[in-house]
N, C-alpha and C positions, 0 to 999 in steps of 0.2 A: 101368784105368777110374776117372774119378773124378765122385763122385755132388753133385751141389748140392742144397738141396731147395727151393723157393719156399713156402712155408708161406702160404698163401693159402687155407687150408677147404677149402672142396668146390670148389674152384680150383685147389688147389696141384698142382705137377707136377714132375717132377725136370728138371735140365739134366747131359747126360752127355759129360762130356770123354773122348775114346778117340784110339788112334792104331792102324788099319790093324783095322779090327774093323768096317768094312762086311759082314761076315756075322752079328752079334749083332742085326743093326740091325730083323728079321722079329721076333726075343723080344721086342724094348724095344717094339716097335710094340704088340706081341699082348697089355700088358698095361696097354693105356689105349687100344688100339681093337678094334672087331670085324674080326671076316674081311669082306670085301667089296672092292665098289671103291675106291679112291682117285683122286684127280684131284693129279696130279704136276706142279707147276709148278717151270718154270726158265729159264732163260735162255740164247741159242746156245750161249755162250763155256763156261758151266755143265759145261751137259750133255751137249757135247763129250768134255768131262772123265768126269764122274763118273755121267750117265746108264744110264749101262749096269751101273755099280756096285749102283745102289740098284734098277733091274729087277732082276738078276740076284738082289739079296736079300731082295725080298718076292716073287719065281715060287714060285709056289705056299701063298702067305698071302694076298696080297691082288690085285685084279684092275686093273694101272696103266694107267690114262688120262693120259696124257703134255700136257703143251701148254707150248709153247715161243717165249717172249716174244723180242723183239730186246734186248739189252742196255743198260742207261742210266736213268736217271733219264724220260726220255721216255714211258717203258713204262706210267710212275705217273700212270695216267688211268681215268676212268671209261668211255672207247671200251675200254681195253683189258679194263678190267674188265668190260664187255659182253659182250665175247669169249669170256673164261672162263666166265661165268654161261652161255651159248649151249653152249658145248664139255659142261661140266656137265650142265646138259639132256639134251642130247641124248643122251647115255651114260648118262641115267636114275641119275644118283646121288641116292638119297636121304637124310635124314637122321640114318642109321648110319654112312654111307659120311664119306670125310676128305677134308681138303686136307693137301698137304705139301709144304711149299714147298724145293727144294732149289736155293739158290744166296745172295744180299750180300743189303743192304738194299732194294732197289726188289722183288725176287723176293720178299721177305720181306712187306715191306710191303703192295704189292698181294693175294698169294695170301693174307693174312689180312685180308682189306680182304672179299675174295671169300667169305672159311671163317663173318666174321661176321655175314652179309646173305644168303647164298643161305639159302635156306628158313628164314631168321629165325635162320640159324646152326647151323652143322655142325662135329667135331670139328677140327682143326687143328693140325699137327706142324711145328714148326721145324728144319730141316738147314742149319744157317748154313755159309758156304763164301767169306767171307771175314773178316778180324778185323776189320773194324768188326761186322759181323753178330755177330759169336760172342759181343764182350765187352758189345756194346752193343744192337742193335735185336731181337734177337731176342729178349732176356729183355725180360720187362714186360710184353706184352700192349697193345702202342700199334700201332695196323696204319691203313693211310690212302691217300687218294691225293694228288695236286698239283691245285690247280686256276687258273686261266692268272693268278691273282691272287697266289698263293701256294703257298705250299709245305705239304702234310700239313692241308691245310682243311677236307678231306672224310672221317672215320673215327673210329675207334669204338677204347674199347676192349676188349680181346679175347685174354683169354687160353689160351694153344696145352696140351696136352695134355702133350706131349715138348720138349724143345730136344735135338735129339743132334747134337756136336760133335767131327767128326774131322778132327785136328789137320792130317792126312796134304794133306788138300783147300787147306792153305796153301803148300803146295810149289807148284801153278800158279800163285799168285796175281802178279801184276804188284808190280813193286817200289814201283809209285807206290800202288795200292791198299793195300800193305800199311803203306805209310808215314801214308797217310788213317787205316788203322784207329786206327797208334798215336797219332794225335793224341789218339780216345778213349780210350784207355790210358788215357795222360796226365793229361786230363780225372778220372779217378775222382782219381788220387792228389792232384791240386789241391782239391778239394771234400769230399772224407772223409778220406783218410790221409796224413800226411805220411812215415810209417812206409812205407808202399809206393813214396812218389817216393823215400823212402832204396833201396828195392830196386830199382828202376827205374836210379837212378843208377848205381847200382853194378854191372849188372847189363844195362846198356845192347847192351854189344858181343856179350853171347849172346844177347838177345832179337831183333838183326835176325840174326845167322847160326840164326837160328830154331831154338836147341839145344834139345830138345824137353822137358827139367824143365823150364826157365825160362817156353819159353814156356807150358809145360802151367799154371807156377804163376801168369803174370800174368792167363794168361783166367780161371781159377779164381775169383782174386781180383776183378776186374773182376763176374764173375758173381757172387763172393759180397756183394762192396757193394753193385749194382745191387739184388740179390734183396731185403737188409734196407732198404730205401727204399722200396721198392714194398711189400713186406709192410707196411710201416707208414703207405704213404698210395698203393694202386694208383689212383686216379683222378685224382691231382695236385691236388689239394685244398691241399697245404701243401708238405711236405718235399720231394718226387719234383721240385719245380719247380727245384729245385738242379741236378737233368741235364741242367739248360739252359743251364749256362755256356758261355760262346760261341756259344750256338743265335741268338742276339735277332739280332744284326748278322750271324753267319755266315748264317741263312736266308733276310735280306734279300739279301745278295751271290748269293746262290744264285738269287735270284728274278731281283733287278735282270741279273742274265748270262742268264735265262733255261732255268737249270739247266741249262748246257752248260760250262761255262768251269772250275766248282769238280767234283771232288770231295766230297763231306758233310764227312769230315774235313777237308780242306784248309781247307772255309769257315769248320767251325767252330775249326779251330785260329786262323784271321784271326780268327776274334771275339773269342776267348781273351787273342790278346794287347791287341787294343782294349780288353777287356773288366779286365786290369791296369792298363792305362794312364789310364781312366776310375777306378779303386779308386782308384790314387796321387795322381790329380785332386783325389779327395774328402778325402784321407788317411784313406781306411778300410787302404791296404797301405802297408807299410814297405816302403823303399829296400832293403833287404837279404834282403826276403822274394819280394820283387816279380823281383831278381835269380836268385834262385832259379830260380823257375819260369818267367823266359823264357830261363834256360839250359837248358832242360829240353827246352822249348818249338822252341827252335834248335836242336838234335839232332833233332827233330823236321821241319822245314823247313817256310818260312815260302809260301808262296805270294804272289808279288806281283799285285798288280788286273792287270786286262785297261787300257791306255791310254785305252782309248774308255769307259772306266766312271766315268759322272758321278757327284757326291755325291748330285743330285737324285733321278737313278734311284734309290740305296741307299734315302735317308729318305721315297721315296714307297711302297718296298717293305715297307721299315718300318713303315709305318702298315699295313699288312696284317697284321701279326704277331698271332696268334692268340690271345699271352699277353696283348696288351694291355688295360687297364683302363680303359674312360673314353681318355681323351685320352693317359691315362700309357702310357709302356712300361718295362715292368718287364723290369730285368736284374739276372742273378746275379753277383756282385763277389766278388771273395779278401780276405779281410780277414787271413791268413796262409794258409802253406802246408798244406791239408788242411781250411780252414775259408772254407765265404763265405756269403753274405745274402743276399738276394733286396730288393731297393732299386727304388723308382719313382721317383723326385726325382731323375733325372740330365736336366740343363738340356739344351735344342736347343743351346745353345751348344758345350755338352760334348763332346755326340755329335758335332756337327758338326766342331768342332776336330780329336776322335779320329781321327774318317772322314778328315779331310783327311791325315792324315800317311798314314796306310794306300795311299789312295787317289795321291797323289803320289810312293811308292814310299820312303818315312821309315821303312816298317815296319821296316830294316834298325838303323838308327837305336834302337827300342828295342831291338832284339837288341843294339846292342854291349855292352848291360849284362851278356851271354851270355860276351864275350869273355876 
C-alpha cells in the first residue's frame, strides 16, 4: 500500500494506492467516516465488475444504497443528478451518512456534484476505476456536471474524504480507455517534470503491459504532482490552471461532437498537440523540445476529428469555455519539456490555422516530428 497525503488543513485526506486489498477498504473507510449509510454510485459496466466487491466489504460497517447510472459521459447531467438526490431521499440519508462513488470520471464527477449539494453537503469518498480517474479527476476536489452548452459548467468545488485506488480494477478496463487515461499521464510530465517524461520513456513498454511497480509508480506520481498544485492553489486562482493543458480546444471538440465521439483523454491529447503547435507559432517552444513531446504524445495515439466536424462548431464551442476572460481564451503553452504558461493573446488566426490542420486530418503531419 502506498500512502499520498493532500495536505489541505481541515481538508486534507490521503489517496491510497493498493492491489487486491478490497478487504482493508471497511478500515480505510472507518477512519474519516461514521457507521451508517452510504449511497454507492456506479456505473452498469462498473459494477458488473466490482460491485459486489465493495458490498461484500463494507457488510457489516456500513448500510449500501446502490444506484446504477448508464455509462458515458451522457450520465453527466443535472436529470441524472435528480435521480440520485431522489434515491438519497428516499433512503433517509442524512448528513452523517456518504457518497462513494465507485467507477472513471463521469461516476466521479457526478456522485460529487451529488455529495456537494445534497443537504448543503455530505461526506464523499473517491474509488477511481479507471486511470484517467485514478491519476487525474479524482484527486483535487473539482466534481461538476455538463450543461447542453458545455462541458463541467455546473459544479463546485469539493473535496472527498478518501481517494482509494486499486490497481487490480485496471485489468478490466478497455484498451482504448486505458490509452485516454495515459494521455493524462503524459499531460503531468509536459507541465511539471521532464524528470518523469524521462521515466515514462523509458519505461513505456511496462507501463501498457501494466507491470504493476511501474504502473503503481506512475499513478503515485501523477497523484503526487496533482496533490502539490492543488495544495498550493485548490480553487484555481493561479497555478492549478496549468491542469488545463489541452483542456481549452480538447473540451471544445468534446462539446462541438456533443460528448459522444472523444474520450476525455483522446480530446484532450487533440489539444496537447494543437496546444505545441500554437507554443511553436509563438516561439515560446523549441523545435527539439516540441519534438519531444509529440514523440511522446504518438506513443500515445492521436485521435483524428470525426469528417463532419466543422471549424465553426469547435470556435463556437470555444467561446463557452469556462476559463475564458472577457473576450480572451486563455490556454496553457510548453514553453519546454516539464514547463508551460498560461497565455491569453493567442490571435483567432492562430487558433483557427491550428484547428484547421487538426480538423483536415494534418494532425499526422505534426507527429512525423515523432518519427
Amino acid at each position: 500500500m502506498q500512502t499520498i497525503q493532500v495536505d489541505l488543513k481541515e481538508r486534507a485526506y490521503e489517496i491510497k494506492i493498493v492491489s487486491h486489498q478490497w478487504h482493508q477498504l471497511a478500515a480505510a473507510l472507518a477512519k474519516v467516516l461514521a457507521p451508517g449509510k452510504v449511497l454507492l454510485v456506479s456505473d452498469e459496466h462498473v459494477w458488473a465488475h466490482y460491485g459486489s466487491y465493495v458490498e461484500s466489504a463494507l457488510q457489516g460497517s456500513y448500510t449500501v444504497v446502490p444506484v446504477i447510472i448508464p455509462p458515458g459521459e451522457a450520465s453527466k447531467t443535472l436529470a441524472e443528478a435528480d435521480r440520485l438526490y431522489t434515491v438519497a431521499i428516499e433512503a433517509g440519508l442524512d448528513r452523517s451518512n456518504a457518497v462513494i462513488a465507485l467507477g472513471g470520471g463521469v461516476v466521479g464527477d457526478l456522485a460529487g456534484f451529488v455529495a456537494a449539494t445534497y443537504l448543503r453537503g455530505v461526506p464523499f469518498v473517491q474509488i477511481p476505476t479507471t486511470l484517467l480517474a485514478q491519476v487525474d479527476s479524482s484527486v483535487g476536489g473539482k466534481v461538476a456536471v455538463n450543461h447542453r452548452l458545455g462541458k463541467n459548467l455546473i459544479g463546485a468545488f469539493y473535496q472527498p474524504k478518501l481517494v482509494w485506488i486499486e490497481l487490480e480494477t485496471l485489468k478490466t478496463l478497455p484498451p482504448r480507455e486505458f490509452m485516454a487515461g495515459a494521455a493524462e499521464v503524459v499531460k503531468y510530465g509536459a507541465i511539471l517534470s521532464a524528470d518523469f517524461i524521462t521515466f515514462l520513456e523509458e519505461n513505456w513498454a511496462g507501463f501498457l503491459k501494466q507491470d504493476k511497480a511501474i504502473l503503481q509508480e506512475i499513478i503515485a506520481t501523477c497523484c503526487r504532482l496533482k496533490s502539490q498544485v492543488v495544495v498550493e492553489d485548490e480553487r484555481e486562482t493561479g497555478k492549478r490552471a496549468i491542469l488545463n493543458f489541452g483542456h481549452t480546444l480538447g473540451h471544445a471538440l468534446e462539446a462541438a461532437t456533443s460528448f459522444q465521439y472523444y474520450l476525455h483523454g483522446e480530446a484532450v491529447l487533440a489539444g496537447m498537440v494543437m496546444a505545441v503547435d500554437i507554443a511553436q507559432k509563438l516561439l515560446l517552444l523549441s523545435h527539439v523540445e516540441a519534438k519531444r513531446l509529440l514523440r511522446l504524445f504518438a506513443r500515445v495515439g492521436v485521435k483524428p476529428a470525426p469528417p463532419d466536424l466543422s471549424q465553426e462548431a469547435v470556435l463556437a464551442a470555444l467561446k463557452q469555455d469556462k476559463k475564458r476572460r472577457g473576450e480572451e481564451t486563455v490556454f496553457i503553452l510548453p514553453t519546454s519539456v516539464g514547463e508551460v504558461v498560461s497565455y491569453r493573446h493567442v490571435s483567432r488566426e492562430i487558433i483557427s490555422e491550428v484547428l484547421a490542420k487538426y480538423l483536415q486530418g494534418i494532425e499526422g503531419s505534426l507527429l512525423t516530428l515523432a518519427d
